[in-house]
C-alpha positions in Angstrom: 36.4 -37.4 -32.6 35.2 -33.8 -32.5 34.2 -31.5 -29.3 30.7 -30.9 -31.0 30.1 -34.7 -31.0 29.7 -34.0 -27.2 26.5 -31.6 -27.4 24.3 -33.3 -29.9 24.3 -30.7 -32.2 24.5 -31.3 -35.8 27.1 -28.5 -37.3 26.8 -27.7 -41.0 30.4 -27.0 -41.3 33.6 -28.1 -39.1 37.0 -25.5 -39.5 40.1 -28.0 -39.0 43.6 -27.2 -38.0 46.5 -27.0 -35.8 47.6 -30.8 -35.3 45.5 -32.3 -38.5 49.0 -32.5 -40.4 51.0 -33.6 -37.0 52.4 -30.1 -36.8 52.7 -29.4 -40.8 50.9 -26.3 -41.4 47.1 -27.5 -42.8 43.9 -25.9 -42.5 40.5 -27.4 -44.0 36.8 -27.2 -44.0 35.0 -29.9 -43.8 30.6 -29.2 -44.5 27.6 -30.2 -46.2 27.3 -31.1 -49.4 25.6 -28.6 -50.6 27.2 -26.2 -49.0 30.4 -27.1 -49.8 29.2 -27.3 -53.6 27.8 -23.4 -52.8 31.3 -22.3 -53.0 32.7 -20.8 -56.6 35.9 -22.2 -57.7 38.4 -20.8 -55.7 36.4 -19.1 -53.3 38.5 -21.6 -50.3 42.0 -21.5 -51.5 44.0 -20.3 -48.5 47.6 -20.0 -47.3 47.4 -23.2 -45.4 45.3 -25.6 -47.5 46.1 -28.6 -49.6 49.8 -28.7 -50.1 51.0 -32.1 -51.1 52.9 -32.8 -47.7 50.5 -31.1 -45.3 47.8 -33.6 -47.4 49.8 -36.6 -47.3 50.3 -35.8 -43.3 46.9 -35.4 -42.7 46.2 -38.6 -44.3 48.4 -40.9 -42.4 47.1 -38.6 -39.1 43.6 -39.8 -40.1 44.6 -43.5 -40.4 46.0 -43.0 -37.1 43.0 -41.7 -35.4 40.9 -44.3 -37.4 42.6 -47.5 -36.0 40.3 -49.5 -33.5 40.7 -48.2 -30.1 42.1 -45.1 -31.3 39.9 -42.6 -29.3 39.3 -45.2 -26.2 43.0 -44.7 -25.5 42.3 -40.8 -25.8 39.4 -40.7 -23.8 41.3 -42.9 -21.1 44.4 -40.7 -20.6 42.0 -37.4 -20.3 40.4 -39.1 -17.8 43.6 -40.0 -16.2 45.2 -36.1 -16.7 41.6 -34.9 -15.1 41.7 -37.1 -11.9 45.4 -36.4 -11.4 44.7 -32.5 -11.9 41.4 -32.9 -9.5 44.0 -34.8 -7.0 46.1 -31.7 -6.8 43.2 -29.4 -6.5 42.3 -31.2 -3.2 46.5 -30.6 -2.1 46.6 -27.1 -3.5 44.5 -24.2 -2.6 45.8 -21.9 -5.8 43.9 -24.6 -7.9 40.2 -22.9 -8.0 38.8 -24.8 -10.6 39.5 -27.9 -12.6 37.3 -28.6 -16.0 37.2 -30.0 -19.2 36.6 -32.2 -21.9 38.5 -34.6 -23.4 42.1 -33.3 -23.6 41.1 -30.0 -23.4 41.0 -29.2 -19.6 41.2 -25.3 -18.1 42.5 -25.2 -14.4 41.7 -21.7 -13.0 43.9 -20.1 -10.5 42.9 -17.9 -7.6 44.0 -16.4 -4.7 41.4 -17.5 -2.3 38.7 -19.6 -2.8 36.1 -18.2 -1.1 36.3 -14.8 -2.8 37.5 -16.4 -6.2 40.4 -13.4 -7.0 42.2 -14.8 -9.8 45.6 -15.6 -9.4 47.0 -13.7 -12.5 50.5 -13.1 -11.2 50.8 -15.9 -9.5 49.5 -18.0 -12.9 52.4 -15.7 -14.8 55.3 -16.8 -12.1 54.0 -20.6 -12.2 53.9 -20.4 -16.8 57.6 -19.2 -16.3 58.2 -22.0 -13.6 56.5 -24.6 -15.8 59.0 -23.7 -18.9 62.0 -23.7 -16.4 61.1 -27.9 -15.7 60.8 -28.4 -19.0 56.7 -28.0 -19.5 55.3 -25.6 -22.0 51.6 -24.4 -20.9 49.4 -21.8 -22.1 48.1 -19.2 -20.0 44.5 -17.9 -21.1 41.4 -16.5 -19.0 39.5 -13.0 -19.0 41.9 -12.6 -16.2 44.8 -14.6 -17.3 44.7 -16.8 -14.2 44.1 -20.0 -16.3 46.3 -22.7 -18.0 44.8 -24.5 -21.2 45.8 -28.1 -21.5 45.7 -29.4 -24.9 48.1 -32.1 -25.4 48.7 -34.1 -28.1 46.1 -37.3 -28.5 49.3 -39.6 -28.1 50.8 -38.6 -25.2 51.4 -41.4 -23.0 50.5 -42.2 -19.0 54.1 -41.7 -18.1 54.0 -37.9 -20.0 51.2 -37.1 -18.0 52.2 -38.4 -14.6 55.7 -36.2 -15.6 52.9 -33.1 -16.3 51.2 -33.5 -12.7 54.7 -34.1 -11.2 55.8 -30.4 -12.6 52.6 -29.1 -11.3 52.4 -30.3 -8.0 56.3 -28.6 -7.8 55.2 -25.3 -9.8 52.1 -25.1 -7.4 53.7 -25.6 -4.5 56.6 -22.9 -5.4 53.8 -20.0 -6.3 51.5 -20.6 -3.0 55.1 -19.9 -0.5 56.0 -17.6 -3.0 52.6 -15.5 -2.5 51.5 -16.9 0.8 48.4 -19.3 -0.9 47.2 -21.5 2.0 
């Protein structure tokens, strides 16, 4: 259920938000015992914690993500966005790198890729193309040559085969555009 379940660790305390509400605004901590008990009254009141409907959302988002097969599903369909992303790396020489885990995959944009120069223009041209067919992306990087994929846990096969048909377009458009071969 939680990226850090990946590495082994043990955390002492996990920060939640974003999608915990299903897009209500909710934050939350969720810790130790005793750490949690550490805390003075009051001392984790915060402009997006515990209102009735961001509560009563995040409840019926946690019976959700609790049902049996839940996170098989999830962990399916990121498999199914990562191949299909790692298929268009082989077709598309902007594509430099392809990586992630679970549903959130980075794919790294560069210019050539034997000397690795990120793609930063051509990543801003393909963001703007992306929102043009309908596909909202976030651009990220040290050199803002990267897109962050982070869909929703429910998106379906046919969403995602309608997210790699956008990007095989968008690709193709910036590598004629800037003369990627």
């Amino acid at each position: 259920m939680w990226a850090i379940q990946h590495s082994g660790a043990t955390p002492d305390m996990i920060p939640i938000a974003k999608s915990i509400a299903g897009g209500i605004p909710l934050s939350m901590v969720v810790g130790r015992e005793e750490i949690m008990d550490s805390w003075g009254p009051g001392a984790h009141l915060a402009t997006f914690a515990a209102t009735p409907l961001a509560c009563a959302a995040a409840n019926k988002v946690l019976e959700i993500m609790g049902r049996e097969g839940f996170f098989e599903g999830v962990n399916e369909r990121a498999g199914y966005l990562l191949d299909g992303l790692l298929e268009l790396k082989k077709r598309h020489p902007i594509v430099g790198d392809v990586s992630g885990k679970g549903f959130f995959i980075g794919v790294e944009f560069v210019k050539d890729r034997k000397t690795k120069a990120p793609a930063a223009e051509e990543a801003s041209f393909m963001l703007n193309e992306c929102f043009k067919e309908g596909l909202i992306v976030q651009r990220s990087g040290f050199y803002f040559n990267r897109f962050n994929l982070i869909p929703p846990l429910v998106i379906s096969r046919e969403e995602i085969e309608e997210v790699l048909k956008i990007f095989d377009v968008v690709f193709g458009r910036a590598e004629q555009k800037f003369g990627i071969r």
